[in-house]
C-alpha positions as CSV (number, residue, x, y, z in Angstrom):
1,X,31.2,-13.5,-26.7
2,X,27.4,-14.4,-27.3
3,X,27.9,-15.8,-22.9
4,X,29.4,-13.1,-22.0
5,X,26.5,-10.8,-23.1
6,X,24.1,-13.5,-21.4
7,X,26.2,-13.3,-18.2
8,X,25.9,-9.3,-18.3
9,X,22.0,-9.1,-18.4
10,X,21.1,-11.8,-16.4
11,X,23.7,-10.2,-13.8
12,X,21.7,-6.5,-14.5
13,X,18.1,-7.8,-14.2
14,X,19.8,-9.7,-10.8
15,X,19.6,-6.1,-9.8
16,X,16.8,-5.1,-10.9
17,X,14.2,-7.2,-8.6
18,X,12.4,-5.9,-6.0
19,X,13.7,-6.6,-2.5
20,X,12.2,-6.5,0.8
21,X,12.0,-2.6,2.4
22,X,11.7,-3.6,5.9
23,X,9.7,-0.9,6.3
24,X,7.2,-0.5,9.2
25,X,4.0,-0.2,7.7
26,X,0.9,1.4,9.9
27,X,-2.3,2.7,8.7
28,X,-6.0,2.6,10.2
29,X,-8.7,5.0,9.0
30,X,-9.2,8.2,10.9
31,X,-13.0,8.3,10.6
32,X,-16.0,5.5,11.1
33,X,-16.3,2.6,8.4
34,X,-19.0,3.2,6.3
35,X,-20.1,2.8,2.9
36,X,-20.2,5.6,0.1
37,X,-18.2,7.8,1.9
38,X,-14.4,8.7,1.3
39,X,-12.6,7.4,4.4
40,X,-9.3,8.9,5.4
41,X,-6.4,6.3,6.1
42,X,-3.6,7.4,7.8
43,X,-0.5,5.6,6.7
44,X,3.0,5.8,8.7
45,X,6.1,4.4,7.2
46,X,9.4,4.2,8.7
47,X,12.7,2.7,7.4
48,X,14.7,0.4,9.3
49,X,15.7,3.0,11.4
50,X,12.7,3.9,12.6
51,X,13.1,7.1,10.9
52,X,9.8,8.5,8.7
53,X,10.3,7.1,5.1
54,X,9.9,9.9,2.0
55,X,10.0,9.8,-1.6
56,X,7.8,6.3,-0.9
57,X,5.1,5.7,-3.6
58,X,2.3,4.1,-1.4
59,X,-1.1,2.8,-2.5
60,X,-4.1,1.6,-1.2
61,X,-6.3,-1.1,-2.5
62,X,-9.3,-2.6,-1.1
63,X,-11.2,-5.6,-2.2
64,X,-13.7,-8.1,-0.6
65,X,-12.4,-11.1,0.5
66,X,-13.9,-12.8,-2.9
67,X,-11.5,-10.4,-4.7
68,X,-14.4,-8.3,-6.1
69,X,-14.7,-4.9,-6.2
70,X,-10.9,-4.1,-6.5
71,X,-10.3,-0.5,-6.5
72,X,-7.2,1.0,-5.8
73,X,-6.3,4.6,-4.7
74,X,-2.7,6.8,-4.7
75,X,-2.0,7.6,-1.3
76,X,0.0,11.0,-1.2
77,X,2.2,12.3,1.2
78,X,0.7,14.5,3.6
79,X,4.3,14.8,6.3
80,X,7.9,12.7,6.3
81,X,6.6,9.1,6.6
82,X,2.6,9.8,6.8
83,X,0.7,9.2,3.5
84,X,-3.0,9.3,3.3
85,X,-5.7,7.9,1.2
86,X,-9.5,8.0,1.0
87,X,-11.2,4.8,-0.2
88,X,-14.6,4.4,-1.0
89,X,-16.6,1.7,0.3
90,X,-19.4,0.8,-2.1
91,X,-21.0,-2.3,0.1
92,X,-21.2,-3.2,3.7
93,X,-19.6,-6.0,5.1
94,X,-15.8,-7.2,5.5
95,X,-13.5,-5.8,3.2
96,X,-9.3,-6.5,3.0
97,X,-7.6,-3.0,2.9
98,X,-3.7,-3.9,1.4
99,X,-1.3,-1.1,1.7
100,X,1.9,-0.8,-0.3
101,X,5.0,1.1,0.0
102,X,7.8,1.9,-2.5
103,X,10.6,3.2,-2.6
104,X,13.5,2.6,-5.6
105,X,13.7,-1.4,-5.6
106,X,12.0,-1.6,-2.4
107,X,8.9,-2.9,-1.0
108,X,6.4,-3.8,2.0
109,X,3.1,-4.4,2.0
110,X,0.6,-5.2,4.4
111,X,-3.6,-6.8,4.5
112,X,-5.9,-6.1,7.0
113,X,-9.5,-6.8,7.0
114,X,-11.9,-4.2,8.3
115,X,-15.9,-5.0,8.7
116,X,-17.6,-1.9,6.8
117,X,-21.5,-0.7,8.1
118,X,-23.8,0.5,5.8
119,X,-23.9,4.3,5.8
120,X,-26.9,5.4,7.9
121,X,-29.2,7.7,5.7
């Protein structure tokens, strides 16, 4: 009895795991890179159908590439499939921007590095 029970939660937390989305994942920022200023990014997500994704929980971290300054912001849905977040920047220089989306057990993510200028006075 005792394996059964071990058979039927290690079957449920099978389940449980995340699993690929094989979403399409697109954002860029809709204004300049600079520092101490929200920037918008737009985010577009679309299932495998190409059709926008909804419901998704997406967020947006950014970080330098020696893992300092991690911040990371909610990025709420603004249409079906577009999702938009405003990081700030606090130093100039290049800094990796990793966007996630969610959705139930699902997941995609995506890193790209942007060089950020300091904000002119």
């Amino acid at each position: 009895m005792k394996r059964f029970v071990l058979l039927l939660c290690a079957f449920g937390l099978s389940f449980a795991q995340e699993r690929p989305g094989n979403f399409d994942l697109r954002f860029e920022p809709a204004a300049e890179l600079q520092t101490n200023a929200p920037i918008p990014f737009r985010i577009t997500v679309k299932d495998a159908l190409g059709k926008p994704l909804t419901q998704a929980k997406v967020i947006l971290q950014i970080e330098t590439p020696e893992h300092e300054h991690v911040k990371t912001y909610q990025a709420p849905a603004t249409d079906p499939g577009v999702y938009m977040a405003k990081p700030v920047f606090p130093a100039p220089g290049m800094w990796n921007v990793y966007v996630e989306a969610r959705r139930n057990d699902q997941l995609t993510a995506r890193t790209i590095a942007f060089n950020v200028r300091e904000s002119l006075p």
